[in-house]
N, C-alpha and C positions, 0 to 999 in steps of 0.2 A: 239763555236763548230768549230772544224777542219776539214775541207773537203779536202779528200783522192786526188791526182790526178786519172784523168781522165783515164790513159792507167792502173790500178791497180784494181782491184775488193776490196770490202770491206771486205773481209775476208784475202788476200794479205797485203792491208795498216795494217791490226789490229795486225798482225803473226810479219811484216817489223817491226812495232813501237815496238813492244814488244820484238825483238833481241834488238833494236838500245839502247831503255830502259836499259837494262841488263848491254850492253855495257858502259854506260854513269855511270852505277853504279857503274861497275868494275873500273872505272878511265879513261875510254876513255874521250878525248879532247870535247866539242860539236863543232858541225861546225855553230852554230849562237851563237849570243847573246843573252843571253837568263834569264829572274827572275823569272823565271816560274819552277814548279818542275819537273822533271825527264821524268816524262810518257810525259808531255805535250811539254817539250822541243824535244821530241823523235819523236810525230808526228807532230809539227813542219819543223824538218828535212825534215822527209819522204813526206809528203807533197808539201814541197817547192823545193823537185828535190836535196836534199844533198845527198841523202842517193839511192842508185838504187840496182837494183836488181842484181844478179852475172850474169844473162843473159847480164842484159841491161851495164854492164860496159866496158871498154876498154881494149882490152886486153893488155899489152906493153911488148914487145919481147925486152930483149937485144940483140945487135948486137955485135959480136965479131969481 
């Protein structure tokens, strides 16, 4: 069993793992290693702080 981080409600983790899912089918990269299949390598991720939220990211400004 996978348990969600702490700062995300369980309805957040399920919605996060189920984009990242999608993503991972479409041919996106995983960011772990992983033998596990798709869903669970997904929340994996999300879990383990690979995957954040568009709030919680960084924004990065080029500088001209």
């Amino acid at each position: 069993m996978i348990y969600g981080p702490t700062q995300l409600g369980v309805f957040e983790f399920v919605v996060m793992s189920g984009l990242r899912a999608a993503q991972l089918m479409r041919g996106c990269t995983p960011r772990i290693e992983s033998g596990h299949k798709v869903i669970m390598t997904a929340q994996i991720e999300v879990a383990s702080g690979k995957i954040l939220r568009a709030a919680d990211a960084p924004v990065v400004t080029g500088e001209r």
